[in-house]
C-alpha positions as CSV (number, residue, x, y, z in Angstrom):
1,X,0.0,0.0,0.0
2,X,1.6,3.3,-0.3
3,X,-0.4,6.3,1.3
4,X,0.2,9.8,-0.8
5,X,-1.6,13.0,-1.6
6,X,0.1,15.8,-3.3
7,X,-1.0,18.0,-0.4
8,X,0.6,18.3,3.3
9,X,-1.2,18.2,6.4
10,X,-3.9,15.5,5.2
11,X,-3.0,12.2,7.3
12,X,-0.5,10.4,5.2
13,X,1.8,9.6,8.0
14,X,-1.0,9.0,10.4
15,X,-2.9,6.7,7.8
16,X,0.0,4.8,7.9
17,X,0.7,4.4,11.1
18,X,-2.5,3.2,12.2
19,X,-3.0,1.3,9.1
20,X,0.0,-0.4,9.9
21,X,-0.9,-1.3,13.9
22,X,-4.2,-2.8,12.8
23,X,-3.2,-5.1,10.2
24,X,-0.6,-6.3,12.9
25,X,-3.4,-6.3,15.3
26,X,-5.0,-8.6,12.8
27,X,-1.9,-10.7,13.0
28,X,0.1,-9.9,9.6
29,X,3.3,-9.6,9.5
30,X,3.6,-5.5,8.7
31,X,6.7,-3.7,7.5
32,X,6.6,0.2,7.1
33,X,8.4,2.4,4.4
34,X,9.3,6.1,5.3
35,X,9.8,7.5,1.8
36,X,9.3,11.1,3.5
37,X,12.2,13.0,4.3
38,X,10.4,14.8,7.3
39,X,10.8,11.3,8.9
40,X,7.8,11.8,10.9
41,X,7.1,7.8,10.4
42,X,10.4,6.9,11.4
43,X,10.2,9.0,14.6
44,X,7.2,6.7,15.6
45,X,8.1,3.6,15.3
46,X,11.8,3.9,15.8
47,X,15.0,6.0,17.3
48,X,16.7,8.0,14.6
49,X,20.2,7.9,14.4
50,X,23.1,8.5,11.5
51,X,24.2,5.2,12.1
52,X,21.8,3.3,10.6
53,X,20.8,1.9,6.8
54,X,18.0,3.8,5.7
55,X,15.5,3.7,2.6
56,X,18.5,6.0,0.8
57,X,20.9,3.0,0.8
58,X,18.0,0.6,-0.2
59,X,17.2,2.9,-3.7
60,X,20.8,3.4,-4.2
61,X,21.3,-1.0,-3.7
62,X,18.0,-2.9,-3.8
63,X,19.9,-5.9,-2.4
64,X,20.6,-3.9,0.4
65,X,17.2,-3.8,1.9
66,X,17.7,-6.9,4.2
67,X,20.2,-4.5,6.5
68,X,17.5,-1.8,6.5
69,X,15.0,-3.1,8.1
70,X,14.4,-2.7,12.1
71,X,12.3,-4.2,14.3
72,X,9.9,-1.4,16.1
73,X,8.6,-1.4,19.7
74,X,5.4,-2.9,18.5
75,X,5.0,-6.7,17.6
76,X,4.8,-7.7,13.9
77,X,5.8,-4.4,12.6
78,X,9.3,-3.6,11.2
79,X,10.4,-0.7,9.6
80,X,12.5,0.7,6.8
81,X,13.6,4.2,8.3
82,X,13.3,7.9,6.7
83,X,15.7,10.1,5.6
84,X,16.8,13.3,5.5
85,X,19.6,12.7,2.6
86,X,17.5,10.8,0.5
87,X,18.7,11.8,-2.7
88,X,16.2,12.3,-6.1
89,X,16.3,8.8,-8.2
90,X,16.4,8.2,-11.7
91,X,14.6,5.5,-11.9
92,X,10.8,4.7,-10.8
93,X,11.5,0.6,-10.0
94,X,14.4,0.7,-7.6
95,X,12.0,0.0,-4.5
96,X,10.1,-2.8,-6.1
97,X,13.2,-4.5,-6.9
98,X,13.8,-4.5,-3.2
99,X,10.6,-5.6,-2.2
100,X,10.9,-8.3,-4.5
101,X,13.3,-9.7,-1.8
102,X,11.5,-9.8,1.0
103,X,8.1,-10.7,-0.5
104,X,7.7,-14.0,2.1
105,X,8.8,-12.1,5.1
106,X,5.4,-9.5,4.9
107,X,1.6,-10.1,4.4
108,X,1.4,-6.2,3.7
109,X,3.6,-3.1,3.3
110,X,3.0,0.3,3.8
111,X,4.9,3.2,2.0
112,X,4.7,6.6,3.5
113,X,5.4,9.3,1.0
114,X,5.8,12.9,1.3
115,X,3.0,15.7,-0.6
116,X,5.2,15.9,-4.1
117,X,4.7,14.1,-7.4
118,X,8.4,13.1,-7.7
119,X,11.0,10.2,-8.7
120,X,10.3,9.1,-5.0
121,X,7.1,8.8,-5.4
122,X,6.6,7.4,-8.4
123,X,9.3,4.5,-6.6
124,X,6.3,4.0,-3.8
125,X,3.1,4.3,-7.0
126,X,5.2,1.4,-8.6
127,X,5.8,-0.4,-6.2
128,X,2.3,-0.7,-4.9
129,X,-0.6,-2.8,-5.4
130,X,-3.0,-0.2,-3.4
131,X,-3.2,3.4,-3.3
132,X,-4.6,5.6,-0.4
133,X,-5.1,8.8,-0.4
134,X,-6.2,10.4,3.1
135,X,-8.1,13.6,2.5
């Protein structure tokens, strides 16, 4: 699922959030993308540190996304982390590719994006099987 709207200040991080704690609720296995530089998502789930892989490592090196994900305080639902580096990307399929490698580890993912119709997001739009769009 990836959650955008081209404006700010609609509920895209919160949508995903809770989205996120009730399919775990509902026992899946959940893991979380924050594809928003703000890494509001990130914050909520997990500590933010410079230390640690983050989605910009996983669209430079799809393979990479194994090291990226973190397990969060809440049970079932992991997380690839935010950042504030990401850089703009070239191509729109990088973050399929690296879902493609953890497709049996997760009965859903959720894809926080941030309120602009770029490279990024297009990453999340192909990627994803369902689009919400909190208004």
């Amino acid at each position: 699922y990836v959650v955008a709207n081209l404006k700010g200040g609609v509920g895209k991080t919160t949508t995903t959030v809770n989205v996120a704690y009730t399919f775990s609720e509902m026992g899946g296995r959940v893991l979380v993308i924050d594809l928003d530089p703000q890494c509001n998502c990130t914050r909520f789930f997990a500590k933010v540190n410079g230390y640690s892989k983050t989605v910009r490592e996983v669209l430079e090196n799809p393979k990479a996304i194994n090291s990226a994900v973190y397990r969060t305080k809440y049970q079932d639902i992991d997380i690839v982390k935010g950042s504030v580096k990401i850089t703009e990307q070239k191509t729109p399929w990088r973050l399929k590719e690296a879902l493609g490698y953890l497709e049996k580890d997760y009965d859903v993912c959720l894809i926080d994006t941030r309120p602009v119709f770029d490279m990024l997001t297009m990453n999340a739009l192909y990627a994803a099987d369902v689009f919400l769009t909190p208004v």
